[in-house]
C-alpha positions as CSV (number, residue, x, y, z in Angstrom):
1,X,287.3,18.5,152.2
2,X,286.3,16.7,148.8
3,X,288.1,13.5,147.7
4,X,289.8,13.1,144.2
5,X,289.6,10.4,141.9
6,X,291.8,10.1,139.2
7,X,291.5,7.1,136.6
8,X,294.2,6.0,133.9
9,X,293.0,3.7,131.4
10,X,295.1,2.0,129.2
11,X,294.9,0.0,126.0
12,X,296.5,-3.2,125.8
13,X,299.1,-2.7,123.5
14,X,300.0,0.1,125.9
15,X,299.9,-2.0,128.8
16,X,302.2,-4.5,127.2
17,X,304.9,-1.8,126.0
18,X,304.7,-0.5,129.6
19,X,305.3,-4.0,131.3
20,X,308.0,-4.7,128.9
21,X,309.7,-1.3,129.5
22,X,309.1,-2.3,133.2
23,X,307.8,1.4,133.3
24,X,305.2,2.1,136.4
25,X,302.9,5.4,136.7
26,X,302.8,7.9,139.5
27,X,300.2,10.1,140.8
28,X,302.4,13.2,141.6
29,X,301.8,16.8,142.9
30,X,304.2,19.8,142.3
31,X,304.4,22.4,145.0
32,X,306.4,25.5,145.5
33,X,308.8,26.4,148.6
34,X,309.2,29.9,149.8
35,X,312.2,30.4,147.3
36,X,310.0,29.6,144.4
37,X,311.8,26.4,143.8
38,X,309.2,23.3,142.5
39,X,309.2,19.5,144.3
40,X,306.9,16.8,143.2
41,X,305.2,15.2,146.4
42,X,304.4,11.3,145.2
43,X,300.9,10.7,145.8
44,X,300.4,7.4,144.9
45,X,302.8,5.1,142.2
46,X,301.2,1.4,140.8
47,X,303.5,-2.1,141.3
48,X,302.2,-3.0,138.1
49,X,300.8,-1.2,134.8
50,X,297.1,-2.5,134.5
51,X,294.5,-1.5,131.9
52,X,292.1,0.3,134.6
53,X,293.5,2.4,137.6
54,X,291.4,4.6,140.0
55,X,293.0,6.5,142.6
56,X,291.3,8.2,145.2
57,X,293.1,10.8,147.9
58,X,291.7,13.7,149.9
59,X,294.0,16.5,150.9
60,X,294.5,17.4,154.5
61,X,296.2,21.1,155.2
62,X,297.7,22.7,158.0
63,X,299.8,26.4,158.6
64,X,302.1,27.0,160.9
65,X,304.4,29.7,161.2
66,X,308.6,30.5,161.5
67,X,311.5,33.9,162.1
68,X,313.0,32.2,159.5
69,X,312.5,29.5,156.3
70,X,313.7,26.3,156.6
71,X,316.5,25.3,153.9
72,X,319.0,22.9,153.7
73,X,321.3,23.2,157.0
74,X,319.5,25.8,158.1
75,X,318.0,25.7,161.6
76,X,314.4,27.7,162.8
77,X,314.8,29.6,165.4
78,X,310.9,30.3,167.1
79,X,307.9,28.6,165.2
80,X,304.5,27.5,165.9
81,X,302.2,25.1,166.6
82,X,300.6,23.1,163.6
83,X,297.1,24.2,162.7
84,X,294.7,21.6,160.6
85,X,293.0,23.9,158.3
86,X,290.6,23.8,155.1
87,X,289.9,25.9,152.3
88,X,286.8,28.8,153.4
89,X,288.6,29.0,156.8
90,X,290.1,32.5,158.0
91,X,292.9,32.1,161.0
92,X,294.3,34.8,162.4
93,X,298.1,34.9,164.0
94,X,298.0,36.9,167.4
95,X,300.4,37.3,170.3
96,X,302.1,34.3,171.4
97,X,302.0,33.2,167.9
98,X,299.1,31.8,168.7
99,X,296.5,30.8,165.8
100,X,292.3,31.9,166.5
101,X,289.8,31.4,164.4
102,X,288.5,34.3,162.5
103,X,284.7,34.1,161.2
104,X,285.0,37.8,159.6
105,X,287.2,36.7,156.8
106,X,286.0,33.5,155.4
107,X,286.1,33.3,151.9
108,X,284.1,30.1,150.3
109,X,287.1,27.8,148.5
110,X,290.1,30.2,149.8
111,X,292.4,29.8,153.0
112,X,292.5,33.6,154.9
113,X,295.3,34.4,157.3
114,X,295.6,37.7,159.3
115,X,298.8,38.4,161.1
116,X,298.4,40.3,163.7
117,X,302.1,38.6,165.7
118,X,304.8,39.6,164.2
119,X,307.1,39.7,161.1
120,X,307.3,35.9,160.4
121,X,306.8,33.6,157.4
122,X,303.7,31.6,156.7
123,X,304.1,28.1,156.2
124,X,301.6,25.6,154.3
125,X,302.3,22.1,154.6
């Protein structure tokens, strides 16, 4: 999986109105739940504002699977194991609600999943 590199430059007078504001910056990602409600996921947020920042990360992604979605007080009732996955992989659900590998359905860049189990939700995390 490829690393990112994000870099904030700043000029000074920038810098300074930040510092004085006592402002910092975040790295954030947004990502959809199941409802199609957005949270941000804080990657990475600075102690200080500096003129020069680079931030690397990679991203790391695994499915599982659940009867039900989790929401507040809500409580899932049969799920999965967590499987590591990367984009160009194809996984297949079978019974048990076990995962298996499937070489058929790779798609370069794009996650592929077959459910062959039962009716249950896909879950990205």
């Amino acid at each position: 999986m490829p690393d990112y590199t994000a870099t904030i430059q700043l000029t000074d007078d920038v810098v300074r109105s930040l510092d004085k504001s006592k402002y910092n910056l975040a790295l954030v990602k947004e990502v959809v739940d199941g409802s199609g409600e957005a949270t941000i996921n804080t990657i990475f947020t600075t102690r200080k504002v500096v003129p020069k920042t680079s931030i690397t990360w990679g991203v790391e992604y695994a499915l599982n699977w659940a009867s039900e979605l989790p929401a507040k007080g809500a409580q899932v009732v049969i799920s999965g194991h967590w499987k590591k996955c990367v984009p160009g992989q194809a996984l297949t659900l079978v019974d048990g609600g076990l995962w298996e590998n499937n070489e058929e359905d790779t798609k370069e860049g794009y996650l592929t999943v077959r459910n062959h189990f039962d009716d249950v939700n896909i879950l990205v995390g």
